[in-house]
N, C-alpha and C positions, 0 to 999 in steps of 0.2 A: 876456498871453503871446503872444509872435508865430508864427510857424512857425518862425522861423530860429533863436531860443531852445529848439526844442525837442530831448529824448536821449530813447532808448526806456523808462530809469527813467520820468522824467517824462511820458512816456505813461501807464503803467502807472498811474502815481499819480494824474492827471487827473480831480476830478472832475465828471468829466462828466455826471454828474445834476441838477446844480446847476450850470450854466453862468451865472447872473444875466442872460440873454438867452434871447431869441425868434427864429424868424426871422421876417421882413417878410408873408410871405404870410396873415396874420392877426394877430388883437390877445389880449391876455389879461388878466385881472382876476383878484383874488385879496380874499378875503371871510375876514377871522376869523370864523367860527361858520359855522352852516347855517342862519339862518332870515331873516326879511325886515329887520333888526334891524343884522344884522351889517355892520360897519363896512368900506369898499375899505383895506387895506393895501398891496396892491401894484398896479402894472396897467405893461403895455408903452409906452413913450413913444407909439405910435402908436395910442392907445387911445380919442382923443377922438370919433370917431364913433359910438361905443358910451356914451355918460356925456352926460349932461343937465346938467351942469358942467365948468368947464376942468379940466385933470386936475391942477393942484395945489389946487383947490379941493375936487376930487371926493373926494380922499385924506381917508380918516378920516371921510367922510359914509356915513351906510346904506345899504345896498344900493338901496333903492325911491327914495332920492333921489341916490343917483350913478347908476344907470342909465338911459339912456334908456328912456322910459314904456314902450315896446311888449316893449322887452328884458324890462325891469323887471315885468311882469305872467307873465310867461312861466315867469322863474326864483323866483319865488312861489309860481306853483305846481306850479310842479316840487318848490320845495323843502317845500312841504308835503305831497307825496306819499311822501315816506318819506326813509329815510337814503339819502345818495347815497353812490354807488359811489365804489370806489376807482382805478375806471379808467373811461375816459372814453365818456361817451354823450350821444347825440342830444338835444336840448330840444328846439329851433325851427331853421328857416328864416326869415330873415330880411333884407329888405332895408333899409340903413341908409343915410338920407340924404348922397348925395356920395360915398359907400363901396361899392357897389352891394351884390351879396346876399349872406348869410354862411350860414353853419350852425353854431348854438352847440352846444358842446358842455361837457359839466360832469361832475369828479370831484373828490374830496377826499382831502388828505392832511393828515398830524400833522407840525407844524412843530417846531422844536427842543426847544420845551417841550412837548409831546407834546398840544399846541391842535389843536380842527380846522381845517382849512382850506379853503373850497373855492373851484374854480378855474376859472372859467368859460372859453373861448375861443371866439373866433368866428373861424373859417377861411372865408376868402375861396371864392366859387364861381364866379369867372369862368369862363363857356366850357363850365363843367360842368353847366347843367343837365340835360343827357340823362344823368349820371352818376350819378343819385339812384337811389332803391334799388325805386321801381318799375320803372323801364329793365333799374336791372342784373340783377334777380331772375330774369327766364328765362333771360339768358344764364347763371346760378349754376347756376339748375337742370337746364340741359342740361352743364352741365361736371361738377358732380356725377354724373348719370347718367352720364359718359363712365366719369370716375374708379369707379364701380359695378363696370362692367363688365370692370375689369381686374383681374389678381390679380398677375401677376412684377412684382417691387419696379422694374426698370429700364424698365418699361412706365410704369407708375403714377407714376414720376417725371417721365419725360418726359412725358407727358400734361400732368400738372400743371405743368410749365415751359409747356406751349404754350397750357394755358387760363387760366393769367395771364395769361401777352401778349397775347390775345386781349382778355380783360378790360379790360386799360390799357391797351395801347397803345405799349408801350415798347420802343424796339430789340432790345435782348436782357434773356432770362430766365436765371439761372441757378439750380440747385438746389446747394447748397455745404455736402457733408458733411463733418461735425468725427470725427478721429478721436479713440483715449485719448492721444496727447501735443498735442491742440486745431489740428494742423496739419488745414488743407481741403483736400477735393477737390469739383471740379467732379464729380458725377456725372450731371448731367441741363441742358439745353441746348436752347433757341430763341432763334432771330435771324433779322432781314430782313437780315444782312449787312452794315449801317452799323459795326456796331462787330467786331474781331476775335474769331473764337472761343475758348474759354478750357476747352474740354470735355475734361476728363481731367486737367487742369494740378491742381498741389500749390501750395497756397498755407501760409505759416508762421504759425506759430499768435502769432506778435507780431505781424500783421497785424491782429488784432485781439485787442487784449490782456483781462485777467481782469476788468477790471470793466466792462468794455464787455460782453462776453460774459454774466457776469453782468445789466447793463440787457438786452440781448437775450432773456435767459429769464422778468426780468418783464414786460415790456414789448412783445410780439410783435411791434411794427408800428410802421416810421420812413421817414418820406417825406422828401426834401430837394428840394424842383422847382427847385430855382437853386442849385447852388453856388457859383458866385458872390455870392452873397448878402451886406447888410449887417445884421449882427444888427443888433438892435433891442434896446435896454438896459429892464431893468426899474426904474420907477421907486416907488421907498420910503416909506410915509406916515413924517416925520422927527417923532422924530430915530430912526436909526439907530444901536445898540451898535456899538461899536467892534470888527468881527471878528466880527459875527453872519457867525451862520451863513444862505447864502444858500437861498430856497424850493429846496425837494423839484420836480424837476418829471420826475422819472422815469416819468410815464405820459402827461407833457403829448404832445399831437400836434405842438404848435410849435416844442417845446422846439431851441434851437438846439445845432449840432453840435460838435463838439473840432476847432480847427483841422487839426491832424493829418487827420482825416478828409479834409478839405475839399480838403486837399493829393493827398492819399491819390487821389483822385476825379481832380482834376485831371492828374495823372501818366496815369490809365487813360483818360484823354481824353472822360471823362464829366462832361457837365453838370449833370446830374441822376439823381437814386437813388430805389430805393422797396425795404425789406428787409420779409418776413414770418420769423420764425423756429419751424422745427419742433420740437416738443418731443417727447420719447417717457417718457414715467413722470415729469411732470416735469423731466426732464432735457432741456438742449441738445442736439438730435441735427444741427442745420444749418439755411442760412436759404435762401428764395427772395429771392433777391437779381436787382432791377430795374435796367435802367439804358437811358437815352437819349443820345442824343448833343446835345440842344440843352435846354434848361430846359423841363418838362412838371410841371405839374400835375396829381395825381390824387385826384380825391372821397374823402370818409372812408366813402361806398357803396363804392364800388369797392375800399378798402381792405379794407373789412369782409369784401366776396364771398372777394379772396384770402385773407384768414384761413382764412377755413369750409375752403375748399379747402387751405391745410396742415394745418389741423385734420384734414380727414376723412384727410388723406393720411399724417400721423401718426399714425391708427388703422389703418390700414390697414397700414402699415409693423408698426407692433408687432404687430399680429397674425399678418403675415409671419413677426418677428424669434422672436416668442415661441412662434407654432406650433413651429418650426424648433428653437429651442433646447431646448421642451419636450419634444420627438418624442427629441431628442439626450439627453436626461437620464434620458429611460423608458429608451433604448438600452444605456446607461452605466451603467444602477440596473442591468439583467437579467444585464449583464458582470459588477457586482459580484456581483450575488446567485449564479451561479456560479462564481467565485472563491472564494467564503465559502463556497460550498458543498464544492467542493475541500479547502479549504483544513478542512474539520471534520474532513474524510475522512483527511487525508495526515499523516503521523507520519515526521520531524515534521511540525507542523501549516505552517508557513513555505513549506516544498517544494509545497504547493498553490497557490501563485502563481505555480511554472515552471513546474508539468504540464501548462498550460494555454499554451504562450507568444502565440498570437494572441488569445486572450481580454487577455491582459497589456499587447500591446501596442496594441491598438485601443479598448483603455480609456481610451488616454489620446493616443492618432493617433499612437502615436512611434514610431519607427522603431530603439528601443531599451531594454533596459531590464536593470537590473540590483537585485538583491535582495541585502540587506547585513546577515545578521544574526548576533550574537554572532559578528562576525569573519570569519563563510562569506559569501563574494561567489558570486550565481549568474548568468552573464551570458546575454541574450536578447537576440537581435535583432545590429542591427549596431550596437556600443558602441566604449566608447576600450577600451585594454587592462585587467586585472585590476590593475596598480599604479596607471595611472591613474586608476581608479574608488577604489582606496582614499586616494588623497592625495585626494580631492575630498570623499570623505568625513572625513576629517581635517578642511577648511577647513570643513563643513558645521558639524562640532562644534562650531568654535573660532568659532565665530558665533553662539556662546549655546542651540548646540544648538534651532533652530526649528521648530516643529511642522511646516513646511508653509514653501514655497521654491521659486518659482518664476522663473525669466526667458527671454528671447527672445535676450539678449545677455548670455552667460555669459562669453565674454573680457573686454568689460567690465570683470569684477568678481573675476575669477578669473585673472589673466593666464596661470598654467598651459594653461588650456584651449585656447590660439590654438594648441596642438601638435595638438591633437583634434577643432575647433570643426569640420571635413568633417563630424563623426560628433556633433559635441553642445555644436553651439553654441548651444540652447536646453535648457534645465533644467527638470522639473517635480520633486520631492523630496517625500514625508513622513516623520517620524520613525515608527517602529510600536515602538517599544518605550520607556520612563520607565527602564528600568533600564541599557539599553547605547547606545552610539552603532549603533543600524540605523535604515539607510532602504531605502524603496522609491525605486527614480528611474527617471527616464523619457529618454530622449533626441529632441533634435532635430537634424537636419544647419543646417549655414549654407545659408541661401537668398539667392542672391544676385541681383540687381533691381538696375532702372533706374526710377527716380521721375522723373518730371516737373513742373520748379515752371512756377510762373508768372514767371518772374524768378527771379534769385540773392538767395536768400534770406539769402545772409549780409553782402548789402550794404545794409543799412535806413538809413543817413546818406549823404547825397550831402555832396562837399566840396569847397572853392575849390581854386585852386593850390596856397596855404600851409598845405594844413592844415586850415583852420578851415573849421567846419560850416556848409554852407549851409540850412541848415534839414532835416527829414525828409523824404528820400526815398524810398518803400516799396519801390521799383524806377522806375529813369529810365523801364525800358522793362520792358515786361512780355513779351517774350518766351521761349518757350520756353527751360529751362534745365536739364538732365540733371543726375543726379547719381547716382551706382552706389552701393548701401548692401551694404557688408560685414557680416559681423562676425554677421550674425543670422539666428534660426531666423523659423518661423511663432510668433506666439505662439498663448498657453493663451487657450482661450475658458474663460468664465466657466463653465459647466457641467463643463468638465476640473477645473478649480480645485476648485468646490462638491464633486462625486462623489468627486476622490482626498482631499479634506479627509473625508467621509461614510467612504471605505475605511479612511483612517486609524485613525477612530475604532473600526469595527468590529475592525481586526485586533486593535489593542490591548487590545479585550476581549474576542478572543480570548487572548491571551497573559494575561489576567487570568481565565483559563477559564471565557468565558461565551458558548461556539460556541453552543449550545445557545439562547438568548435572543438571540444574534443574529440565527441562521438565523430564528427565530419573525418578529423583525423585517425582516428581508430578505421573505420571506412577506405580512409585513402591509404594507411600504410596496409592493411590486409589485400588490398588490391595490387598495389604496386609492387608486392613481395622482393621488398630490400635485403632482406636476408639472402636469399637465393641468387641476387646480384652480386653479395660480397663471396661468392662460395664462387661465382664464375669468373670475378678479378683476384681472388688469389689462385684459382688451380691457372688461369692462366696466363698471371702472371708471375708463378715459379715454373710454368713449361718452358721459359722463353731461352734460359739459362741453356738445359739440356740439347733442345733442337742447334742453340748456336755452338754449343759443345762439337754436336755432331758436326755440323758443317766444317768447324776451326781444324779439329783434326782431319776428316777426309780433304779437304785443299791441303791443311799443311801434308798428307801422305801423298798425293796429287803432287805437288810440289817437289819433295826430298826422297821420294822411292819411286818416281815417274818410268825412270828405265827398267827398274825389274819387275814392274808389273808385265803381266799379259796384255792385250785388249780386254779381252774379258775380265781382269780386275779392272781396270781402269772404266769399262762400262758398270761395271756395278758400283763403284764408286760415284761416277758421273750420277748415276740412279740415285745413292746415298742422298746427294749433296741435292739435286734436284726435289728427292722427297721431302728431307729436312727444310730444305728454305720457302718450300709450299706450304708445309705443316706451321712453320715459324710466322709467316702470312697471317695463316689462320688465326693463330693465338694472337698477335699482334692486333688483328681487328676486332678480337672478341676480348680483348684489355680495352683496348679504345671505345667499344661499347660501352665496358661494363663503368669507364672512367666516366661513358658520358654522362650517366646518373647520381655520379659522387660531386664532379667540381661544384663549385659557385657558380649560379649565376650572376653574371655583371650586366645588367642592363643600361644602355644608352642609346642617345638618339643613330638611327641606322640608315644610311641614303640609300637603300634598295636598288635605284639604276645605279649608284655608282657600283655597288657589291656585284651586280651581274656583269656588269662590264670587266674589273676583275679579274672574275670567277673564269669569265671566257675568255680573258686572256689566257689565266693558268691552263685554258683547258686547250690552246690553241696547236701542242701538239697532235692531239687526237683527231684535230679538223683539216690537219695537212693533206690537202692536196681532192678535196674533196667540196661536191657542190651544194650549200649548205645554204635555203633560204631564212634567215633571223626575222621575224615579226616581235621590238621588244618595243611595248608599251609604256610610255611613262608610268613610272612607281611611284608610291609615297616615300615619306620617309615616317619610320616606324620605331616604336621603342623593343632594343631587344640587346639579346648576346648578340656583339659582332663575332666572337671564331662561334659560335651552334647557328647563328643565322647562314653564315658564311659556307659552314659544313654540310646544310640542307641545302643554297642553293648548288653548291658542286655534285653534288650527289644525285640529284634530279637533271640537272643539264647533262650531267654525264651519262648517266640513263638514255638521256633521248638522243645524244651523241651516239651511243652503240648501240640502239635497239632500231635506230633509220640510218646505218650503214650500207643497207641494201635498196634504199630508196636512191634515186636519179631524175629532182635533186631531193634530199631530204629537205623536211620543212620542222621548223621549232618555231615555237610561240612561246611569249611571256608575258604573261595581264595579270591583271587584279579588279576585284570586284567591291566599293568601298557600302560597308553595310554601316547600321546605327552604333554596333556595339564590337563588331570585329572587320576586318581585312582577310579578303581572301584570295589567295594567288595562286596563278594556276601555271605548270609548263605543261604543252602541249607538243607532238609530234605525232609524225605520218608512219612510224616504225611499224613494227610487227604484231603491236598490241598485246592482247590476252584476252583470254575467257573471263568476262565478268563472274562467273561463278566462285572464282578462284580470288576474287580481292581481296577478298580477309588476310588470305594468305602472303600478300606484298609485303607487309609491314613487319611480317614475323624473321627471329634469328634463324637464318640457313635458309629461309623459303625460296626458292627459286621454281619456275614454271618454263625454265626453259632447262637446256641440257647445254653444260659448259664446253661441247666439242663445237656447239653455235654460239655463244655468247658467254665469254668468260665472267668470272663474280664467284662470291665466295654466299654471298646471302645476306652481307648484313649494311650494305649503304641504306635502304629503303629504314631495316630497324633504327636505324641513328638519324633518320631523317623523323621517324614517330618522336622517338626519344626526345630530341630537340623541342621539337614543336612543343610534344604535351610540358615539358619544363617548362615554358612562359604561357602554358594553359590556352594554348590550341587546340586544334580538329586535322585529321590527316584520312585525307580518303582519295579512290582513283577509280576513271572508267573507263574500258577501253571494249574493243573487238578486235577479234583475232583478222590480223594483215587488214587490219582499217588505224592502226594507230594506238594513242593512249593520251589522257589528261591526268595528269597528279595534281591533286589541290593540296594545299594547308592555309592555314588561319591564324591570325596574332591576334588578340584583342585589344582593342584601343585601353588607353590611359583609365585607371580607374574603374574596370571593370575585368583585368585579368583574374585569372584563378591564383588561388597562392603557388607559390613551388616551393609541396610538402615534401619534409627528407622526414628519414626516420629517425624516431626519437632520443635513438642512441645517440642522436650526431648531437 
């Protein structure tokens, strides 16, 4: 396929995972199996400096005897060190006769028939040896401290443009966020001026179409140092099926690019590219996008640093996006919770949502709002008129009657509206009633803006005189190009959405008269602030990546540059890996918190003695060799979660296991107390106690009353032991004195008198 062959369909459809090429700047080999055995099925025409035979002889010989020896030792034993990854990492440095030095790199993937594959490649390192990863590492670690230090998202962006470039070396940095219709904006920007700026411009989201987008979110990291470039074909051990399907090289470094692209590059008058892509929860949120104006080469060190650095800067962003959102939801929950409270109050119960009109209208940021029930329209704010709001509800109906209905571009969809779209050209709607056509609705006025692309984006084919296509054009020229957008509100953030879907639900059990259980609920979710939970299981559970980052690379440097470190490198490393895998701990327990309030509870019957019995076996290392009196009391058997019952009692015996370490003998107790309406159990020990003052303090996350150079912990067993309990609608409390001991209580409630276990509404 040429460039001059190509339409934006056939972009789209490209695949470019599987190009059947390389580029030039390295070589590649392909191995059916993992082990020393496995046969070369594939390798780059340019591949013979790597193979200890010519490369059609090489084809379909084992690894140990198609590689050159020194290769050939190296990925032995790498591959007898475990299963290899599925993305790509460091073996060796190496220099190859006539070829100069490389750096191999090795990952596998499942080929058509769902075989392993793996994939060796050796990238060329002229010019780059100060760009290995002892060089690049202070400069990481001063860039990270930069990015530390900052907290506004438009700080922390640009920061992070300017210490890539630092990093590599490349004319300009750009930071390119994707919005929800995948059009970019440039938000963030460094340049030495060679190349033009591009800071604030709009780029279209078929500039880079779905499944490129897609390879971006697996794939983090794509270098091109020559677009000009001649792929390099891969070559097949024969015979080849007719219409195989070509290698997977979606994680390859080498992997060559969609002509398209190449084009793409050459219009913006770039030689060369380097993209890291940010992700947030998973998701594509924009890429650090490199570019030089003459062909440049960058180390897969220097690749690596920039990752760390969107990484950290993607945490850091979410933790931004989701404090903020969070903070917005607790805001939005306290609006509803009095609205619903109003709304018990007022008879009817409906006319509680006008009594209230700025409560109504900053529920949802609108500037309008009207209330639709059994036929009574109540209007608030600045709305269309009283006929117009009921023909809007008419079409709302005649659309299947939708629980839940929102847009930003209501003429659109509505052509009535462009009479009204001043006052509501943005819609948010829910149904509150199963029996009538009412809703609540929200209004937005038209916001009207000027966007700036990068070029006219609705000219993506360039074309001769007659017509016919001269191949893709993304833009001749990328210069600035205005465009004024009518027609649209601000839209609904995600938190507008979730809350009036939550409002929904409650009014309508109001209307099926259950204010009463709702207000209890309004009560419980403003207490148990769920919001602020999901905000501490996503930042930390996107930390979890980076710490093990840290760690993979310092052992693998620990590992493959052992000898030319110092001690002194090697102790700062040892430090590295040490603080990383403490910090990873930490996260680790504060996800497992924060998961303990998302699972299900499963309740079933629980044999108590057998659960402790157990729990002390698992715990039977920590009592090694130690004189340890048990007093355990026959238990009941109780209804509950087995793994949260099971997690409170380890966490308590484990408690009184290291807080009466220094007794001789230690003493533990385990009873219970059977009352009318609940069960309450207590563990008991002769440890080191506490200050009654301080009990509040036990249960809380990080609380600790001792100092971890006497008693290690991190703070949060006690909070997962609250957690649990109040889930099946318990009580958690403790009493000790300082070097007299301690007693921890909790409580289950018997059959038919538990409390519910309320989630929030969203769920």
């Amino acid at each position: 396929m040429t460039v001059g062959d190509l339409d934006l369909d056939a972009c789209s459809r490209e695949p470019i995972h599987r190009p059947g090429s390389i580029q030039p700047h390295g070589m590649l080999l392909a191995f059916s199996g993992s082990d020393a055995g496995a046969p070369l099925i594939q390798a780059s025409a340019n591949a013979a400096p790597a193979l200890s035979l010519p490369l059609a002889q090489a084809l379909g010989q084992p690894l140990e005897r198609a590689l050159h020896p020194q290769i050939a030792t190296a990925v032995r034993s790498f591959l007898a060190a475990g299963p290899v990854p599925s993305r790509p990492v460091p073996v060796i440095l190496t220099e190859l006769p006539g070829a100069g030095r490389h750096q191999l790199l090795a990952h596998a993937v499942d080929d058509a028939a769902g075989d392993r594959v793996v994939i060796l490649e050796l990238e060329r390192l002229d010019g780059l040896e100060t760009d290995l990863l002892d060089h690049v590492y202070p400069r990481m670690r001063e860039a990270l401290e930069r990015l530390d230090a900052l907290n506004a998202p438009t700080d922390l962006l640009s920061c992070a443009a300017q210490e890539v470039r630092a990093l590599t070396g490349f004319d300009r940095v750009l930071i390119y966020r994707f919005d929800a219709d995948w059009h970019g904006t440039v938000v963030a920007e460094d340049g030495n001026g060679r190349l033009p700026s591009y800071m604030d411009l709009r780029f279209p989201a078929s500039d880079i179409p779905t499944q490129a987008r897609e390879l971006y979110r697996l794939n983090r990291q794509r270098l091109i140092p020559d677009a000009g470039y001649a792929p390099v074909p891969l070559v097949a051990l024969p015979p080849v099926a007719e219409g195989a399907t070509p290698l997977d090289l979606s994680f390859s470094v080498l992997r060559s690019v969609s002509p398209v692209h190449v084009q793409y590059m050459r219009n913006m008058e770039t030689a060369s590219s380097m993209s890291v892509s940010i992700l947030l929860h998973g998701a594509l949120w924009g890429l650090v996008s490199c570019h030089h104006h003459e062909p440049k080469a960058v180390s897969y060190a220097v690749r690596s640093a920039c990752d760390l650095i969107a990484q950290i800067l993607s945490v850091r962003i979410a933790a931004v996006e989701d404090r903020r959102d969070a903070e917005h939801r607790i805001a939005l929950q306290a609006i509803q919770a009095r609205l619903l409270a109003a709304m018990a109050q007022a008879d009817p119960f409906i006319a509680g949502l006008t009594e209230h009109p700025d409560d109504l209208l900053r529920f949802a940021n609108a500037s309008g709002a009207a209330v639709v029930f059994e036929r009574r329209c109540t209007l608030v704010g600045d709305t269309p008129t009283e006929e117009q709001v009921r023909g809007l509800v008419d079409w709302l109906a005649a659309q299947g009657e939708p629980e839940q209905f929102e847009t930003d571009s209501l003429p659109a969809l509505y052509p009535a509206a462009a009479d009204f779209e001043g006052k509501a050209a943005g819609l948010l709607a829910i149904a509150v009633s199963k029996l009538h056509a009412s809703y609540v609705l929200w209004f937005r006025p038209e916001v009207v803006r000027t966007v700036r692309w990068g070029g006219d984006p609705r000219k993506p084919l360039a074309r001769d005189g007659r017509g016919q296509g001269q191949g893709l054009s993304p833009r001749a020229s990328f210069e600035t190009w205005k465009e004024t957008v009518r027609h649209r509100a601000l839209p609904w953030t995600a938190a507008e959405r979730d809350t009036a879907a939550a409002l929904r639900h409650a009014v309508i059990g109001i209307v099926l008269r259950k204010a009463e259980e709702l207000a209890a609920l309004s009560r419980e979710l403003a207490r148990s602030n769920k919001e602020l939970e999901s905000f501490s299981y996503s930042v930390s559970h996107d930390l979890r990546a980076p710490f093990r980052h840290i760690v993979g690379y310092a052992e693998l440097l620990q590992e493959l540059e052992s000898d030319r470190l110092s001690d002194t490198g090697k102790r700062y490393l040892n430090v590295i890996v040490d603080a990383a895998n403490s910090a990873g701990t930490l996260v680790d327990n504060l996800l497992h918190f924060s998961q303990m309030g998302r699972s299900e509870l499963t309740p079933v019957s629980v044999d108590m003695n057998t659960l402790v019995a157990e729990v002390r076996e698992t715990l039977a290392p920590d009592t090694a060799g130690r004189a340890i009196e048990w007093d355990i009391a026959p238990l009941p058997t109780v209804r509950g979660d087995p793994v949260m019952m099971r997690l409170v009692l380890q966490n308590l015996l484990s408690n009184a296991i290291k807080y009466s370490r220094n007794r001789e003998p230690a003493r533990i107790a385990v009873g219970c107390e059977d009352r009318p309406t609940e069960t309450i159990f207590f563990v008991r020990d002769n440890g080191v106690g506490f200050n009654q003052a301080y009990e509040k303090k036990l249960f809380g996350v990080f609380q600790r009353l001792h100092r971890n150079e006497e008693f290690e912990g991190i703070g949060i067993g006690l909070a997962n032991v609250r957690r649990a309990v109040d889930r099946h609608g318990g009580r958690t409390w403790a009493d000790g004195r300082l070097d007299k001991g301690a007693i921890f209580y909790f409580t289950l409630p018997k059959a038919g008198t538990a409390k519910p276990d309320l989630r929030d509404l969203d769920e």
